[in-house]
C-alpha positions, 0 to 999 in steps of 0.5 A: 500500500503506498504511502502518504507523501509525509513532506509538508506542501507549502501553500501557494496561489494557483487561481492567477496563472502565470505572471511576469513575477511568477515566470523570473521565479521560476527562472532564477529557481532553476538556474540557481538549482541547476548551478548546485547540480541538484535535480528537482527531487533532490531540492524537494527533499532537501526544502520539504516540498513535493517534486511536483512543486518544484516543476510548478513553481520553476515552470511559473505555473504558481506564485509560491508563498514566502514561506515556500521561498525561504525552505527553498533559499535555505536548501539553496544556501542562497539569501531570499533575494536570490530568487528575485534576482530576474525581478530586480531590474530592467537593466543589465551593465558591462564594464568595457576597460581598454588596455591602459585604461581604468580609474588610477587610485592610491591607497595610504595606510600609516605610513605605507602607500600602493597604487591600484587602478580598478578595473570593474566594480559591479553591485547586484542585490545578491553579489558584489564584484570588483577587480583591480591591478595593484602595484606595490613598491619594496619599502619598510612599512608592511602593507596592510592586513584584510579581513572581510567576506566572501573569496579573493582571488590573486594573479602574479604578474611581475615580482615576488613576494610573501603572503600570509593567510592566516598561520600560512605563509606562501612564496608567489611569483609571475604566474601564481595565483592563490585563491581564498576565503576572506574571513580569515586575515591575509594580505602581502607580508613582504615584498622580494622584488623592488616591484610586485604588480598583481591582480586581484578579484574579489566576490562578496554575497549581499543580503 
């Protein structure tokens, strides 16, 4: 005898059909589900919905409650607003930098000071982005010291220094790249070389 599906179904408008909203929903549900690699099953599992409703709320057949939302962005591990990215705006930018170009800055801290030059900042309400070339001279102020959220990413271009993360020292030279969750401390503990350029990325999660 087969027995009764013990998930609880979050409840959800079906009398409206279709909507705009509804649609970029189920739009953004199943790109960010597809992005986990988890089939529709996997997801209903791991939400404590019916796989039914995942077909229904990916196809925008229903306009799902918050509730169905939440259980749905926390088996996502993404924020809430995740889900409305494709509702949040009409509106798309690039950010096109040619070779020599980009918005030429520098930064002092104490006594030490470096350039860098900003290749692309974009803010979406679910992701931060920003990428810079920075350019550090050999002197005796050791330059500064992070700690903050989300990844960093770090190409060598020319030079060779020391960089700390955390209890871990490693030597980088043209070439190397290191990657690294920010919540621990990290940034360049010595400069080898009289000059070291390098680019770097980093991604933070908003909301």
């Amino acid at each position: 005898m087969e027995q009764p599906d013990s998930r609880v179904e979050h409840s959800a408008d079906t009398s409206a059909g279709s909507s705009e909203t509804d649609l970029a929903i189920g739009l953004a549900l199943k790109s960010i589900r597809e992005d986990r690699q988890l089939s529709a099953r996997q997801l209903a599992t791991k939400a404590s919905v019916s796989p039914a409703m995942i077909s229904r709320i990916e196809s925008g057949q229903v306009s799902p409650s918050i509730s169905t939302l939440t259980a749905l962005s926390r088996a996502l591990d993404v924020p809430l607003v995740s889900l409305f990215r494709e509702t949040a705006s009409d509106h798309t930018d690039f950010t096109h930098v040619v070779n020599g170009g980009g918005l030429k800055s520098t930064r002092i801290v104490g006594s030490h000071r470096h350039d860098y030059v900003n290749l692309a900042f974009h803010t979406r309400r679910d992701l931060q982005f920003e990428a810079r070339i920075v350019t550090l001279e050999r002197q005796d102020a050791r330059p500064p010291v992070y700690l903050g959220h989300g990844v960093v990413f770090i190409h060598i271009l020319t030079g060779e220094a020391i960089y700390q993360y955390g209890p871990n020292e490693f030597t980088l030279k043209p070439g190397d790249s290191l990657s690294l969750d920010a919540e621990l401390s990290h940034g360049f503990r010595k400069v080898l070389s009289q000059t070291l350029t390098f680019l770097t990325v980093q991604a933070e999660r908003r909301g």
